[in-house]
N, CA, C and O atoms as CSV, one atom per row, in Angstrom:
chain,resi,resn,atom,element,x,y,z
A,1,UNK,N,N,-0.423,144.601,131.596
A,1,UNK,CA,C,-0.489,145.409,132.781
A,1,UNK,C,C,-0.199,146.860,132.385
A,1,UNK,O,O,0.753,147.174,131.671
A,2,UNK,N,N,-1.246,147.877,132.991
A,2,UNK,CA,C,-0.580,149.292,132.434
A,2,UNK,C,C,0.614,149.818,132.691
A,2,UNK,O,O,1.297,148.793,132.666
A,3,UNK,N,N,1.041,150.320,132.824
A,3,UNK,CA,C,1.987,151.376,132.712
A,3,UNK,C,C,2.058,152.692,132.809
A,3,UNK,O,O,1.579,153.430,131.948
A,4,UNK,N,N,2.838,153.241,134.173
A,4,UNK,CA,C,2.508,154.510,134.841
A,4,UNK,C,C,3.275,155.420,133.662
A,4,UNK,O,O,4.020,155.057,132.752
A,5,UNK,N,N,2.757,156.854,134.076
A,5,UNK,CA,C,3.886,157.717,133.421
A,5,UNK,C,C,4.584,158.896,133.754
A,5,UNK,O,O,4.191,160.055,133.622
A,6,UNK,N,N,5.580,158.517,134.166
A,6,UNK,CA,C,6.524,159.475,134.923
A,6,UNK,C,C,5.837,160.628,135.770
A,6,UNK,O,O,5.188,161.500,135.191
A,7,UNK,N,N,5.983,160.622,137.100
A,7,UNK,CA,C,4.993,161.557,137.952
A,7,UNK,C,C,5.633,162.069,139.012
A,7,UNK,O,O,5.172,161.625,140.063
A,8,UNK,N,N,6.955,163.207,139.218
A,8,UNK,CA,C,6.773,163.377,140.161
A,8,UNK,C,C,6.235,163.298,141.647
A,8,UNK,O,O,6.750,162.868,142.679
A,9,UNK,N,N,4.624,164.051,141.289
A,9,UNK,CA,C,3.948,164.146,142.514
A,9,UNK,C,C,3.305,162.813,142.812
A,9,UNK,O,O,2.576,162.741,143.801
A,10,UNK,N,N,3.479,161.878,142.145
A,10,UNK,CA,C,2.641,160.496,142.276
A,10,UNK,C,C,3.935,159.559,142.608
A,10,UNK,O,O,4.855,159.307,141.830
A,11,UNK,N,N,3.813,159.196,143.683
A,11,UNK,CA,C,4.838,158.286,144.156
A,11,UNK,C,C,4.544,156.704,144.342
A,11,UNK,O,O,3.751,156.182,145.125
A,12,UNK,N,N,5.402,156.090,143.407
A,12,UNK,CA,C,5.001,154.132,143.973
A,12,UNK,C,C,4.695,154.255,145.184
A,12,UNK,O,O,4.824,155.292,145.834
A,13,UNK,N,N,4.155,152.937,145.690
A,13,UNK,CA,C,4.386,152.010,147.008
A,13,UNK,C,C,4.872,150.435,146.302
A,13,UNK,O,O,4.550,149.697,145.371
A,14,UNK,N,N,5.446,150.474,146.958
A,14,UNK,CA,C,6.291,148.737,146.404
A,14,UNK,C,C,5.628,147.997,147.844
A,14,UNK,O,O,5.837,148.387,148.993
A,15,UNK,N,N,4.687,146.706,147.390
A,15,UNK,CA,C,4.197,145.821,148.813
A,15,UNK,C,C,5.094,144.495,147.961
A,15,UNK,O,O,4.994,144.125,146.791
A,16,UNK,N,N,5.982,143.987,149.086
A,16,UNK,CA,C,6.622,142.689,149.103
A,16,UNK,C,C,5.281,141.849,149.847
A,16,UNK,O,O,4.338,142.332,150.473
A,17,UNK,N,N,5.570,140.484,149.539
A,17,UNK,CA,C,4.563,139.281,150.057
A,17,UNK,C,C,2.674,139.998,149.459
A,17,UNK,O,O,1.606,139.744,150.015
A,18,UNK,N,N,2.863,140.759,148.391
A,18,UNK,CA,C,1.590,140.747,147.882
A,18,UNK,C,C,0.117,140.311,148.331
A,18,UNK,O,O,-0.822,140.922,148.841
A,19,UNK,N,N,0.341,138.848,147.878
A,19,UNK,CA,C,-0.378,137.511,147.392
A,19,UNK,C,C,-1.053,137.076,148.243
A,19,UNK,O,O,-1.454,135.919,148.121
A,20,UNK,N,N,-1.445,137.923,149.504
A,20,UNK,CA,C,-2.217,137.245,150.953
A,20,UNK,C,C,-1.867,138.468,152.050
A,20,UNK,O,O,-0.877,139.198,151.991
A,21,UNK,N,N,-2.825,138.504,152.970
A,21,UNK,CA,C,-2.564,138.613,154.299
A,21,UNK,C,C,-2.339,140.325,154.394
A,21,UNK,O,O,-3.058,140.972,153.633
A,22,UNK,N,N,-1.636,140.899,155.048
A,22,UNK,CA,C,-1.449,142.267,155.215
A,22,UNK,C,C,-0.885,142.579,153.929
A,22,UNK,O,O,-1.421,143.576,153.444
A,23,UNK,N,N,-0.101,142.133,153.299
A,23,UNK,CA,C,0.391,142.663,151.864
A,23,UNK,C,C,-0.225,142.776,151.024
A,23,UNK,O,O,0.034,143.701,150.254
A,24,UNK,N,N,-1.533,141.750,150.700
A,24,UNK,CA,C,-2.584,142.155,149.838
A,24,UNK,C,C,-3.580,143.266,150.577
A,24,UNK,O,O,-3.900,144.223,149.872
A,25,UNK,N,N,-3.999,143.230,151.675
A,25,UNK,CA,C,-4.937,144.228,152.624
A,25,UNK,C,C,-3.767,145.584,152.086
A,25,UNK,O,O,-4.219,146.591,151.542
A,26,UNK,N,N,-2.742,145.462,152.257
A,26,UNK,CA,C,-1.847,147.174,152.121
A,26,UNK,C,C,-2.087,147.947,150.594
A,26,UNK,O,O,-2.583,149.025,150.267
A,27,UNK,N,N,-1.388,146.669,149.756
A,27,UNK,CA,C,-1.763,146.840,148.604
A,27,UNK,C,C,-3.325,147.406,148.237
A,27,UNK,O,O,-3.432,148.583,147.895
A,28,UNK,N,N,-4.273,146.729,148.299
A,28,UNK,CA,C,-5.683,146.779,147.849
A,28,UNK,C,C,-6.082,148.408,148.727
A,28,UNK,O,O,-7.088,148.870,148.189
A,29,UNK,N,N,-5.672,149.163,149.660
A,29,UNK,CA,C,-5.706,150.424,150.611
A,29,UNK,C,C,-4.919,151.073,149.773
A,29,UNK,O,O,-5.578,152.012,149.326
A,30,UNK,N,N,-3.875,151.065,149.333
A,30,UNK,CA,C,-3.114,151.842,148.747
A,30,UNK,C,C,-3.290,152.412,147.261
A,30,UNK,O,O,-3.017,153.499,146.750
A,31,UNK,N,N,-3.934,151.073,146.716
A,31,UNK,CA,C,-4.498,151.657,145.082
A,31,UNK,C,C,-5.511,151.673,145.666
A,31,UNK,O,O,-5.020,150.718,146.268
A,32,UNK,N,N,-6.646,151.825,146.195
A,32,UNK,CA,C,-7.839,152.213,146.635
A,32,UNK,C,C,-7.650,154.106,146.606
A,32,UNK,O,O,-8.487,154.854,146.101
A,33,UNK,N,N,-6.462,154.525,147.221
A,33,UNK,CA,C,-6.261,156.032,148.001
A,33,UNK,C,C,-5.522,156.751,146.394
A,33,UNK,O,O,-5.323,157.965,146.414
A,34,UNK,N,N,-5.102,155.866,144.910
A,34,UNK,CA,C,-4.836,156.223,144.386
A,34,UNK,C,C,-3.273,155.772,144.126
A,34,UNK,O,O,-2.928,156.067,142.982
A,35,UNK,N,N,-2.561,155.330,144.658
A,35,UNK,CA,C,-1.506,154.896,144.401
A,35,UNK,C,C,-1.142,154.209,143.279
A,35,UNK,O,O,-2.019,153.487,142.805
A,36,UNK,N,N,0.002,154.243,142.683
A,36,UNK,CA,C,0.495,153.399,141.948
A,36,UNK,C,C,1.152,151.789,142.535
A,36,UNK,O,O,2.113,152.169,143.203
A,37,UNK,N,N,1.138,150.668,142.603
A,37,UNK,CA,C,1.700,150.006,143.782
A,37,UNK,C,C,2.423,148.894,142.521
A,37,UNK,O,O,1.889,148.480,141.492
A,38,UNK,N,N,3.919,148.603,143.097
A,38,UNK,CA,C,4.115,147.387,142.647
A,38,UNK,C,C,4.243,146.453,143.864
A,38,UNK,O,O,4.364,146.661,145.071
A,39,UNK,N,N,4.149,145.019,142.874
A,39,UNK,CA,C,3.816,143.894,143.957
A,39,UNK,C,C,4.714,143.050,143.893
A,39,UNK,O,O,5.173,142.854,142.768
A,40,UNK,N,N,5.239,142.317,144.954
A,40,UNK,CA,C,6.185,141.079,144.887
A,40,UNK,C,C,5.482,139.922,145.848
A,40,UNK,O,O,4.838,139.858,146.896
A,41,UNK,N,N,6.040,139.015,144.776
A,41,UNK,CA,C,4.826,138.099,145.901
A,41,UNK,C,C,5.499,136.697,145.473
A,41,UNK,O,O,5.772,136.719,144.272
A,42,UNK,N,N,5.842,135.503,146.093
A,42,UNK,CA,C,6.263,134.083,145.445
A,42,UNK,C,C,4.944,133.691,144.671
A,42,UNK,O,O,5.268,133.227,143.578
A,43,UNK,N,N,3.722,133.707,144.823
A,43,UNK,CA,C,2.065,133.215,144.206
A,43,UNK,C,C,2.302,133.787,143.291
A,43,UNK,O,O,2.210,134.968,143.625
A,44,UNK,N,N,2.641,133.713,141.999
A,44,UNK,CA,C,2.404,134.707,140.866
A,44,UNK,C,C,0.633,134.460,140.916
A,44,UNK,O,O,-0.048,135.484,140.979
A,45,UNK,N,N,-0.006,133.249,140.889
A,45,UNK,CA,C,-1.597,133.030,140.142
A,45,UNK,C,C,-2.038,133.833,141.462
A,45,UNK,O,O,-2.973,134.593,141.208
A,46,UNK,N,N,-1.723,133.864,142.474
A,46,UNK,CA,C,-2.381,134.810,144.050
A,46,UNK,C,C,-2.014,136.587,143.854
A,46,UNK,O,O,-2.768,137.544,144.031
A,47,UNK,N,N,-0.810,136.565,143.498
A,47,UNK,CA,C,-0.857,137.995,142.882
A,47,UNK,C,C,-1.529,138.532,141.467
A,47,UNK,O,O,-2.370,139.428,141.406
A,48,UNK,N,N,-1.108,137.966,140.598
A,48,UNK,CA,C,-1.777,138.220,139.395
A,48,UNK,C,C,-3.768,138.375,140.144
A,48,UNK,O,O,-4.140,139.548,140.146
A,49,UNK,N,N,-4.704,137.491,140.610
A,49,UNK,CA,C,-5.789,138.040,141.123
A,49,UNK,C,C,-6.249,138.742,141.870
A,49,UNK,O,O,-7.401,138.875,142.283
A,50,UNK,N,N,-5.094,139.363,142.132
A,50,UNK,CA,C,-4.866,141.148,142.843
A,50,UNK,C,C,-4.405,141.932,142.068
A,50,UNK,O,O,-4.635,143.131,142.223
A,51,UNK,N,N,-3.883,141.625,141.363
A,51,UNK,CA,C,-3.737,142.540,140.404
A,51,UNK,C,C,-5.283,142.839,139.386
A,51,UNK,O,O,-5.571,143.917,138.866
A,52,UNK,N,N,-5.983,141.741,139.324
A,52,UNK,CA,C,-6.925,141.720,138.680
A,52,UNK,C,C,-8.003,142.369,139.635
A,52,UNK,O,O,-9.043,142.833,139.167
A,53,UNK,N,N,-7.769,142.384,140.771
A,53,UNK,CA,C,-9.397,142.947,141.804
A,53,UNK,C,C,-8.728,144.365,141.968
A,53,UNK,O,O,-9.497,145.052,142.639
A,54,UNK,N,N,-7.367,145.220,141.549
A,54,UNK,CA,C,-7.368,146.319,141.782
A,54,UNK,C,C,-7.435,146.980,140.516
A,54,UNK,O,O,-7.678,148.187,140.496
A,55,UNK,N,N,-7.216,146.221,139.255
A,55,UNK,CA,C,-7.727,147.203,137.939
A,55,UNK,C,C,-9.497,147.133,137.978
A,55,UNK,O,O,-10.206,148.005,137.475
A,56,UNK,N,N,-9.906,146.161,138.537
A,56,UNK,CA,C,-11.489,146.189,138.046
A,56,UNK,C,C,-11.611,147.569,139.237
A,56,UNK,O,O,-12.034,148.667,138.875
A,57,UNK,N,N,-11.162,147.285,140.689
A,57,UNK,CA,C,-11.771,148.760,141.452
A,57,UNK,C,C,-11.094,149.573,141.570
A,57,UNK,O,O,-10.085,149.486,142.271
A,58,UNK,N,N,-11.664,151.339,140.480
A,58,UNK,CA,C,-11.160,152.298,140.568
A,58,UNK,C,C,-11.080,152.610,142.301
A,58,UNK,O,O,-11.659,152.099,143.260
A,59,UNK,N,N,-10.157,153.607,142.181
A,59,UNK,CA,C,-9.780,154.290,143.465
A,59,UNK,C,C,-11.005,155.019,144.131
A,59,UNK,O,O,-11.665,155.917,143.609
A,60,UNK,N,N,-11.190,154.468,145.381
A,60,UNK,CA,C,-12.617,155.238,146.123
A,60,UNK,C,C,-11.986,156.486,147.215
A,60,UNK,O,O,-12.923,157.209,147.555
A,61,UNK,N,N,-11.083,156.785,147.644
A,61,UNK,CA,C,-10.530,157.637,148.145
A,61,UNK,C,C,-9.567,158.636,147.720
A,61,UNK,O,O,-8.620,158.304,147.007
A,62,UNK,N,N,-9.723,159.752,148.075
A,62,UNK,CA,C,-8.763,160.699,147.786
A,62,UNK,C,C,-7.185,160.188,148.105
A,62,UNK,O,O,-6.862,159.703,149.189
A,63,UNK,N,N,-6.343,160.365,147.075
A,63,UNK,CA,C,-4.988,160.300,147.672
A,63,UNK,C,C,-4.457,161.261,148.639
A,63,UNK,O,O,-4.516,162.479,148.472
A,64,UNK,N,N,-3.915,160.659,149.699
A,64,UNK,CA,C,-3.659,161.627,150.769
A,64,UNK,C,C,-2.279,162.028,151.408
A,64,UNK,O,O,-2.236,162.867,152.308
């Protein structure tokens, strides 16, 4: 998994419950806009394939 590097102006979002439902929808919006996001989720194999559908899609929106 990459690894951010120290950014001031670039701030995490931390999404708890990841792995489904509004936490994956928040997540997948949030690195979409550019974010850095960590994830917590009980599914590691449901998170880990979010983790995998947000490195394959670069960010389509400006961070805002």
């Amino acid at each position: 998994m990459p690894r951010f590097e120290p950014n001031p102006a670039r701030r995490p979002a931390i999404v708890a419950g990841a792995s489904s439902g509004i936490g994956a929808a928040t997540a997948l919006e949030l690195a979409s806009r550019g974010f850095p996001v960590a994830l917590g989720a009980r599914r590691v194999e449901k998170c880990q394939e979010l983790v995998d559908q947000i490195l394959a899609d670069p960010p389509r929106h400006p961070r805002r």
